[in-house]
C-alpha positions as CSV (number, residue, x, y, z in Angstrom):
1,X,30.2,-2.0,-15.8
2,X,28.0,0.9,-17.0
3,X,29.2,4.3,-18.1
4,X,27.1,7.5,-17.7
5,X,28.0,10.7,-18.7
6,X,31.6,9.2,-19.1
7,X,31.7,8.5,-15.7
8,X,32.0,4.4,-14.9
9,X,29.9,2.7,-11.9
10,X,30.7,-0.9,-10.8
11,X,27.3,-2.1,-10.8
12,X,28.3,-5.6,-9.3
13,X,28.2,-4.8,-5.9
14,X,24.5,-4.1,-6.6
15,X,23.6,-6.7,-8.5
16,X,25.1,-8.9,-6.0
17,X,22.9,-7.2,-3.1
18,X,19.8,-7.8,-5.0
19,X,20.6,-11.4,-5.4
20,X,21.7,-11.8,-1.6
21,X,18.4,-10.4,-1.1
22,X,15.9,-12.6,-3.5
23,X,17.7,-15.2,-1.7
24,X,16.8,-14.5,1.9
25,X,13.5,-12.9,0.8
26,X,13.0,-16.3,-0.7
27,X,13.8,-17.9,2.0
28,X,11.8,-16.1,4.5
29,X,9.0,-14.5,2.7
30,X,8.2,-16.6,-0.2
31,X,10.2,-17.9,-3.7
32,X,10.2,-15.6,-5.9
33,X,9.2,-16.2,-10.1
34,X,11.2,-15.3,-12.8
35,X,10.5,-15.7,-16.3
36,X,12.8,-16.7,-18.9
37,X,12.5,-15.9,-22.3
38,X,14.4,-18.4,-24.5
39,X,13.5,-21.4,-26.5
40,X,13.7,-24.0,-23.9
41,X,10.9,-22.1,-22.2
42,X,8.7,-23.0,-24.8
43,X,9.2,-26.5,-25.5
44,X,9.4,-27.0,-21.9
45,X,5.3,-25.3,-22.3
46,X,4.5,-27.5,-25.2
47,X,5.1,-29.8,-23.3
48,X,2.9,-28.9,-20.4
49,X,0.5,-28.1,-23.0
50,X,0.5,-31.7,-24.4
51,X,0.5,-33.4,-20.8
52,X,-2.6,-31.5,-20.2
53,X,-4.2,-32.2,-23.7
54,X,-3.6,-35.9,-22.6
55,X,-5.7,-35.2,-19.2
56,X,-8.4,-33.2,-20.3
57,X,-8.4,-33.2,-24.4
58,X,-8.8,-29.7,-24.4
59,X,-6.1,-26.8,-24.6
60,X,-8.6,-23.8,-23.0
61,X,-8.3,-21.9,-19.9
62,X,-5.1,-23.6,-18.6
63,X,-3.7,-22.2,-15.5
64,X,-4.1,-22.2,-11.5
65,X,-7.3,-20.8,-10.1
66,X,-6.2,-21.4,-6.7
67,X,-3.3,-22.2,-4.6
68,X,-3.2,-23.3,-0.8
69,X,0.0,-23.8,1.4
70,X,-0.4,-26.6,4.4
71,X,1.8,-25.9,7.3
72,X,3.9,-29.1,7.8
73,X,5.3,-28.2,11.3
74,X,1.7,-28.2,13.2
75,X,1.5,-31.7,12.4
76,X,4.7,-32.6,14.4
77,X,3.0,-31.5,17.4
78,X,-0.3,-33.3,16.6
79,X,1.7,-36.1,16.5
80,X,3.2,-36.2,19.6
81,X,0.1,-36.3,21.7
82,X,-1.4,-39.5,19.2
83,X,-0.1,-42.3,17.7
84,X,0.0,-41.0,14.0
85,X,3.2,-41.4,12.1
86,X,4.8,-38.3,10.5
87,X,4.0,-38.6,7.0
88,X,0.3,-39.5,7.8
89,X,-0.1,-36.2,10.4
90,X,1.6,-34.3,7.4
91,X,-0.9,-35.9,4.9
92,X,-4.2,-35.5,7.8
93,X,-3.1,-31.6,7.2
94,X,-2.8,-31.9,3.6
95,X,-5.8,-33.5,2.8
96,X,-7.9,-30.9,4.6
97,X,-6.6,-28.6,2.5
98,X,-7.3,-30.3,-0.9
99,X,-11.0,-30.9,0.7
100,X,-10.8,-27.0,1.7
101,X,-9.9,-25.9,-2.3
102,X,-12.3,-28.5,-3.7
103,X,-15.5,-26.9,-1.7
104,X,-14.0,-23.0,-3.0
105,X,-13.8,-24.3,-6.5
106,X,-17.5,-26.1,-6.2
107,X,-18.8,-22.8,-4.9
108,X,-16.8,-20.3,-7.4
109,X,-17.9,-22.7,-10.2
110,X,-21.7,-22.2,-8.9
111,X,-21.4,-18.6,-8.5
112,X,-20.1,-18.5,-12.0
113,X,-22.9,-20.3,-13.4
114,X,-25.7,-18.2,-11.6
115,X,-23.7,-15.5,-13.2
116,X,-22.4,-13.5,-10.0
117,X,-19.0,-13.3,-11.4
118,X,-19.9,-12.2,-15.2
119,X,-16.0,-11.2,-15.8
120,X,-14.8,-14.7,-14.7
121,X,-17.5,-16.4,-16.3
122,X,-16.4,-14.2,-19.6
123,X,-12.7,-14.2,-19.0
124,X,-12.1,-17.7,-18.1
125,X,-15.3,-19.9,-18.9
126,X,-14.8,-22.6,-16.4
127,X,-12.1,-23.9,-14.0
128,X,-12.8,-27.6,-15.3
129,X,-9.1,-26.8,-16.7
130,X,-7.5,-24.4,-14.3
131,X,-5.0,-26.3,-11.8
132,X,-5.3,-26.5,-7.8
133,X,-2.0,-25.9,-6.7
134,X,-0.9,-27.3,-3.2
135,X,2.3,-26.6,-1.8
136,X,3.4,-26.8,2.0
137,X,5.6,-24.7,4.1
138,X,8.2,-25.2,7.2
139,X,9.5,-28.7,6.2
140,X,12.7,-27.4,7.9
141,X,10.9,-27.1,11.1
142,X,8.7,-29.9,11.0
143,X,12.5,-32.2,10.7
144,X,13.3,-30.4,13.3
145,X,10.1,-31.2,15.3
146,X,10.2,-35.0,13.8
147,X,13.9,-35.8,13.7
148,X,15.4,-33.1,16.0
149,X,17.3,-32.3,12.6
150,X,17.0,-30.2,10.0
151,X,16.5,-30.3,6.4
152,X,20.0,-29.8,5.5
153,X,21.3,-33.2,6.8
154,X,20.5,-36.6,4.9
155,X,18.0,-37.7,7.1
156,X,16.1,-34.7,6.8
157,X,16.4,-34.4,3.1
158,X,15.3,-38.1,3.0
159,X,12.2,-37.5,4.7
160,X,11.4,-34.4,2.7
161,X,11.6,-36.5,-0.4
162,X,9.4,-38.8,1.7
163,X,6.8,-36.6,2.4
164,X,6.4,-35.0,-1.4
165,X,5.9,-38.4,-3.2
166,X,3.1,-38.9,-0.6
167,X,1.6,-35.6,-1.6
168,X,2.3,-36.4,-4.9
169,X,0.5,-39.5,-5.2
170,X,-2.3,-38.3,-2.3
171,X,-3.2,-35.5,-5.5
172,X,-3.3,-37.9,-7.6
173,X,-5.9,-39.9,-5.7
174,X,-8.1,-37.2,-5.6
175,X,-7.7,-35.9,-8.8
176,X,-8.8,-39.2,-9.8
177,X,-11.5,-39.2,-7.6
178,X,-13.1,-35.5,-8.7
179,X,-11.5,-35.4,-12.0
180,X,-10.0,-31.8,-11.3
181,X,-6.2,-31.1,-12.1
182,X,-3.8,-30.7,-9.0
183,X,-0.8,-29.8,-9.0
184,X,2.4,-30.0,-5.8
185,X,4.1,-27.1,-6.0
186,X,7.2,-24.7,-4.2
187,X,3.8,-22.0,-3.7
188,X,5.5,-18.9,-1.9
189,X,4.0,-19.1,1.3
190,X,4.0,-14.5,1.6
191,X,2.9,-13.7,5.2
192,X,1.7,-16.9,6.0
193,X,5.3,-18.2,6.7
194,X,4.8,-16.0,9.8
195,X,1.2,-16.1,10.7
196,X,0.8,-19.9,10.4
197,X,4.2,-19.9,12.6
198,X,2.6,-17.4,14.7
199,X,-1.0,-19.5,15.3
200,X,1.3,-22.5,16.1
201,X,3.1,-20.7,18.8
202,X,-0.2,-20.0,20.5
203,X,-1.2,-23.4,20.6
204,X,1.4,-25.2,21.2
205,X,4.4,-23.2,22.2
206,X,6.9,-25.8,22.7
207,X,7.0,-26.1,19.2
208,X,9.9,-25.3,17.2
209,X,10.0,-22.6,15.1
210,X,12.5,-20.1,13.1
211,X,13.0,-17.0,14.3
212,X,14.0,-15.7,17.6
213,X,11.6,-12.8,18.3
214,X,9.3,-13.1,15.6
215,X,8.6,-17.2,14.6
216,X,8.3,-17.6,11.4
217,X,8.3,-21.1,8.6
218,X,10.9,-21.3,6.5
219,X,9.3,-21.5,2.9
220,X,8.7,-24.4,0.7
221,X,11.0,-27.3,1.0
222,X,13.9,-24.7,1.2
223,X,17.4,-24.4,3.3
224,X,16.9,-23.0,6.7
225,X,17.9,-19.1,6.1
226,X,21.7,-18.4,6.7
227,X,22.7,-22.0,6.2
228,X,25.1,-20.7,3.4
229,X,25.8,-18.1,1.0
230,X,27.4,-20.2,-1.6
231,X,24.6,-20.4,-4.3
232,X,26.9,-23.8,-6.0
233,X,26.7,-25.3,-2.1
234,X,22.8,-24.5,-2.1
């Protein structure tokens, strides 16, 4: 409750319309950040601090110089016409897109070097330390291209959790073999929830998307939008 110039205004009803929608913008659009100042915030960086002083001995430049979003749905299709399994048409998707932010950091690294981006070169020094951050987006269509369920049931959820650890350990493969840093993350897939939905409608329009006019991903590993609006239940 907030009083102003001895007048009160409920403010809850507001507060709850700008968490209904983060939620659906979430959802939809992207996930959103938020930043929590508070003790367990930094130990919980020390910590990342230390896991990466383990990886690379060195504590400089730390942070993500690049970030790419596979769409997991596509693959469903691709796999239907082929003999593929699931998890590998997911991962044949995936692993174009790690080659994909391997050749941009070889040639950002060179144009650094031959000193065509002097404010990178001066602000960062190199991206031996900066992450590559993968994350995917439509695993709720892609069950529902795979399975003919969604992410919301068990065997939906279980494949999910399937298709992560083989990311995971996929990263770790080739962070072994090119000795960058990767990391699998929720990325906030922004406008390409719709225009990699979009692209996948062209070319193979019996696929299944969200959306009834306008086809769109839903983001991350994330409940399909309107599933519930009980935040405990999500």
């Amino acid at each position: 409750m907030i009083v102003i110039a001895r007048r009160e205004i409920d403010v809850r009803p507001i507060i709850g319309a700008v968490v209904v929608f983060a939620i659906i913008g979430a959802a939809i659009f992207g996930v959103y950040y938020f930043l929590i100042a508070k003790p367990a915030a930094e130990e919980l960086e020390q910590a990342k601090l230390s896991a990466l002083d383990q990886i690379n001995n060195s504590l400089a430049s730390i942070g993500t110089d690049q970030a790419s979003t596979a769409t997991s749905s596509y693959s469903a299709q691709v796999q239907a016409a082929g003999s593929k399994s699931e998890v590998e048409s997911i991962l044949a998707n995936v692993t174009a897109t790690i080659q994909l932010e391997q050749k941009r950091k070889e040639l950002v690294g060179k144009n650094m070097e031959r000193g065509l981006l002097p404010f990178s070169a001066r602000y960062l020094g190199t991206l031996k330390f900066h992450f590559s951050t993968i994350g995917l987006v439509g695993m709720h269509e892609a069950c529902r291209n795979f399975l003919g369920e969604g992410i919301e049931t068990k065997v939906g959820k279980e494949f999910s959790i399937k298709v992560l650890k083989f990311m995971r350990k996929k990263l770790l493969e080739f962070q072994d073999e090119t000795g960058n840093i990767y990391n699998l993350e929720a990325t906030p897939a922004e406008g390409t929830s719709h225009r990699l939905a979009r692209l996948d409608k062209k070319h193979y329009p019996k696929i299944i998307t969200s959306g009834k006019k306008v086809p769109y991903y839903t983001n991350s590993t994330n409940l399909p939008v309107g599933y519930t609006n009980n935040l405990v239940e999500a």
